[in-house]
C-alpha positions as protocol buffer text, in pm:
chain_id: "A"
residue {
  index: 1
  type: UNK
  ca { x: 1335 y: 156 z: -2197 }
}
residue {
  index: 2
  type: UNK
  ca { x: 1484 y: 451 z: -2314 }
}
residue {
  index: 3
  type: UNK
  ca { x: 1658 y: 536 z: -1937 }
}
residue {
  index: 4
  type: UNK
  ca { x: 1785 y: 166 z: -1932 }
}
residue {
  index: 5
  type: UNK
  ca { x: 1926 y: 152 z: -2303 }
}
residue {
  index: 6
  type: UNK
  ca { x: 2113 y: 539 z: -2184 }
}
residue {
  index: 7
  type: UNK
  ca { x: 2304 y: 317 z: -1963 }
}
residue {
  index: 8
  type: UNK
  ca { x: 2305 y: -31 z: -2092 }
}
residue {
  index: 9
  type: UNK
  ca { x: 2312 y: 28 z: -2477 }
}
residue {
  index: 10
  type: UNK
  ca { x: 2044 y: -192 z: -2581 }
}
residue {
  index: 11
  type: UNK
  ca { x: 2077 y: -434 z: -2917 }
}
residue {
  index: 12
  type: UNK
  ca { x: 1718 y: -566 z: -2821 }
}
residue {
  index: 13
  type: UNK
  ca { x: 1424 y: -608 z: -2537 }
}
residue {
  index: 14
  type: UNK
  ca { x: 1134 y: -867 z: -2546 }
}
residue {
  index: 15
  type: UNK
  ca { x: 855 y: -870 z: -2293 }
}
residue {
  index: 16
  type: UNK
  ca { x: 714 y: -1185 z: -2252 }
}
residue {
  index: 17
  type: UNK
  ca { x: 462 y: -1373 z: -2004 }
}
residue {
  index: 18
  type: UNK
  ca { x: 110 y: -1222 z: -1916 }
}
residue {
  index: 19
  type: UNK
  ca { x: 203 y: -867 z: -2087 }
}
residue {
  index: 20
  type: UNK
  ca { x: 331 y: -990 z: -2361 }
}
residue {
  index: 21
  type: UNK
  ca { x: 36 y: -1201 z: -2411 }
}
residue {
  index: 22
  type: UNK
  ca { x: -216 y: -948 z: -2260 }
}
residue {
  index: 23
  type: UNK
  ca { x: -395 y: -1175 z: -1980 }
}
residue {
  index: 24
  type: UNK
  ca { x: -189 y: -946 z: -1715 }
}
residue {
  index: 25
  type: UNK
  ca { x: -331 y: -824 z: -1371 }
}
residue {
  index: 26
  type: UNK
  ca { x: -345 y: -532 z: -1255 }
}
residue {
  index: 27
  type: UNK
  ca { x: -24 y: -598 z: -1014 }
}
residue {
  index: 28
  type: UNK
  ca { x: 104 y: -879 z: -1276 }
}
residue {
  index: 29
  type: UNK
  ca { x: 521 y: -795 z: -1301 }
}
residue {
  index: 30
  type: UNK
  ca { x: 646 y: -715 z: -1654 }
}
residue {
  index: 31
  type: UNK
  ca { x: 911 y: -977 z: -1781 }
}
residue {
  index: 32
  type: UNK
  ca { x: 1164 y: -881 z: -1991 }
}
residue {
  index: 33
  type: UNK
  ca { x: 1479 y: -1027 z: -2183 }
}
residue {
  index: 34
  type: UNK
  ca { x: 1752 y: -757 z: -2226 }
}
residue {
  index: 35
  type: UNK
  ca { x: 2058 y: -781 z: -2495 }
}
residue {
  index: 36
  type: UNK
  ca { x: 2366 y: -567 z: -2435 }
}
residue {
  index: 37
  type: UNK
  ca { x: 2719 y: -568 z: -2483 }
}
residue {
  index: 38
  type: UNK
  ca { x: 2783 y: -378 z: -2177 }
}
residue {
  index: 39
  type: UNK
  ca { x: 2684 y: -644 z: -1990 }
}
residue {
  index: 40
  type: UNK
  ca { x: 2962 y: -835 z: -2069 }
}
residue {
  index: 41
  type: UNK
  ca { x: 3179 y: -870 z: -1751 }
}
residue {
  index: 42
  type: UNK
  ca { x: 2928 y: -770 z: -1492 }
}
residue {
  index: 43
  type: UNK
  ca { x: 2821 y: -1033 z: -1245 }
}
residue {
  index: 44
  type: UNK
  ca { x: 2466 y: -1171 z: -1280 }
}
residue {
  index: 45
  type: UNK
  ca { x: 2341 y: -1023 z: -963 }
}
residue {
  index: 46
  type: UNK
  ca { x: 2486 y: -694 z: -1074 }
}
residue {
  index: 47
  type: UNK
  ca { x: 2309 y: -696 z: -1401 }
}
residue {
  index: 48
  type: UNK
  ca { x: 1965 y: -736 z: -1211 }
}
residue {
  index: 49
  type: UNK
  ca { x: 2066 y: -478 z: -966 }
}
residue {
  index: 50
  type: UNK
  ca { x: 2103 y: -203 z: -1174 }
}
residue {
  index: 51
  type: UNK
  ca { x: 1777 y: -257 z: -1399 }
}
residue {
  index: 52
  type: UNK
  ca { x: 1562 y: -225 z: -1091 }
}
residue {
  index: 53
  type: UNK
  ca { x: 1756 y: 65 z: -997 }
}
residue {
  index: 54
  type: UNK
  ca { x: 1670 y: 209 z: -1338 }
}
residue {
  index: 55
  type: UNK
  ca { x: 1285 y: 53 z: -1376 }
}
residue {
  index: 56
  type: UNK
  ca { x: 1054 y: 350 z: -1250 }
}
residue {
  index: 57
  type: UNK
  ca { x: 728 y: 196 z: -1274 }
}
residue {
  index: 58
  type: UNK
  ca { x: 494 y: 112 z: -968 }
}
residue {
  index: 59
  type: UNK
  ca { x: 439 y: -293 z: -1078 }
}
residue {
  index: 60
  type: UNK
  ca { x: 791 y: -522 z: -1081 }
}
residue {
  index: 61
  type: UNK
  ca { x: 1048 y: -654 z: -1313 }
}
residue {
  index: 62
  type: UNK
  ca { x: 1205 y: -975 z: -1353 }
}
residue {
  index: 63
  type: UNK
  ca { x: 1488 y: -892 z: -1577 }
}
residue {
  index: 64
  type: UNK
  ca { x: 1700 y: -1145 z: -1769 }
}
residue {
  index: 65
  type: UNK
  ca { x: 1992 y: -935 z: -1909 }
}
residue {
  index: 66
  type: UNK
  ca { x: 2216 y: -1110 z: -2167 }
}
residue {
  index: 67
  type: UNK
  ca { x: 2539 y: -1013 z: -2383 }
}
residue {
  index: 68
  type: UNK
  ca { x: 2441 y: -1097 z: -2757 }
}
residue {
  index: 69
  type: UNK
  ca { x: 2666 y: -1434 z: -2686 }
}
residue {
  index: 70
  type: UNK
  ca { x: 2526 y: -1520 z: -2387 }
}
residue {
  index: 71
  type: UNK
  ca { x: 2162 y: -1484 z: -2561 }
}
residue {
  index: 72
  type: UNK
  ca { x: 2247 y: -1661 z: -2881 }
}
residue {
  index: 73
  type: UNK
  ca { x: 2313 y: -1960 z: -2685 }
}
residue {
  index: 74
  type: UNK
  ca { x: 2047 y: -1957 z: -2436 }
}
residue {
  index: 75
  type: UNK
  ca { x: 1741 y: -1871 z: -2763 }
}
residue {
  index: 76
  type: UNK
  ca { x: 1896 y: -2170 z: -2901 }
}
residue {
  index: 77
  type: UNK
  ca { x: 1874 y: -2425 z: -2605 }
}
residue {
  index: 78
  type: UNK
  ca { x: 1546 y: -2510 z: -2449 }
}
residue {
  index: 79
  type: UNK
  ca { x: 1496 y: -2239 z: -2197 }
}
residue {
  index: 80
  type: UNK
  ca { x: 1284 y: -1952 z: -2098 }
}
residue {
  index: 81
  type: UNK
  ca { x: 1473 y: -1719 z: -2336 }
}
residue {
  index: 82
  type: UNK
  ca { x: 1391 y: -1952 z: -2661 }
}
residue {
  index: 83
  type: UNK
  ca { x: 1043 y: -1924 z: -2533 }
}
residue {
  index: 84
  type: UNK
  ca { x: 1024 y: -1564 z: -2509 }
}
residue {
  index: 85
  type: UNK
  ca { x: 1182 y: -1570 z: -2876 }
}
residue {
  index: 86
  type: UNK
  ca { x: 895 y: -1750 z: -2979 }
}
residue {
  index: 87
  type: UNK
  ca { x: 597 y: -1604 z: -2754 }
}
residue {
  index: 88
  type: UNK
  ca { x: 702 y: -1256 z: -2680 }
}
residue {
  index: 89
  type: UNK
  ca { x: 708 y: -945 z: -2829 }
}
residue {
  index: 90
  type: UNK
  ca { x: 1022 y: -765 z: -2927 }
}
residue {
  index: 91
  type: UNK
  ca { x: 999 y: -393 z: -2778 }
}
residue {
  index: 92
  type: UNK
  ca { x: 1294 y: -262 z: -2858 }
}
residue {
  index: 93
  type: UNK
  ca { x: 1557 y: -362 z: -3127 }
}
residue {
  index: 94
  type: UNK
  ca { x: 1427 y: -588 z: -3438 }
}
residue {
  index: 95
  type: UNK
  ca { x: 1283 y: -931 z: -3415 }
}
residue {
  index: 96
  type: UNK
  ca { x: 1461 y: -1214 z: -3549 }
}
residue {
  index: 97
  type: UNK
  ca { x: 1339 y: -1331 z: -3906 }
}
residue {
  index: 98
  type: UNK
  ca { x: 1100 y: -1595 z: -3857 }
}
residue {
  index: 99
  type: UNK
  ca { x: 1177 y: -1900 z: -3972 }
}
């Protein structure tokens, strides 16, 4: 985390899915929300580009990068970001209150 928030200054990073809940295998992928501003004006694609050019480990990532806009919204509709508010584990940044 620490190589991706160097480039992409993280606000906050949640694993969810079979990590997050520990029932991974040994080749499950790691799943991951990411919040940054410097997101903001990149292309999608581009955004999930350069985190597997910066993820170093042997297993994959499915990356779902955000601004802090763009993941306000999307926590607060019914999507796989509100569920990995709910189920996942904050790894870097601090978890919203619970409510």
């Amino acid at each position: 985390m620490e190589r991706v928030h160097a480039r992409f200054p993280l606000g906050r990073a949640i694993l969810f899915g079979s990590r997050a809940r520990g029932d991974e295998l040994v080749d499950s992928d790691y799943d991951l929300v990411l919040v940054s501003p410097a997101f903001d004006g990149m292309d999608w694609s581009d955004r999930i580009r350069a985190m597997q050019d910066l993820w170093d480990l042997d297993v994959g990532l499915e990356s779902l990068c955000y601004t802090p806009r763009e993941f306000a919204r999307k926590a607060a509709e019914i999507s796989t970001v509100a569920e990995a508010v709910r189920e996942g584990r904050t790894v870097w940044g601090t978890p919203a209150p619970a409510v």
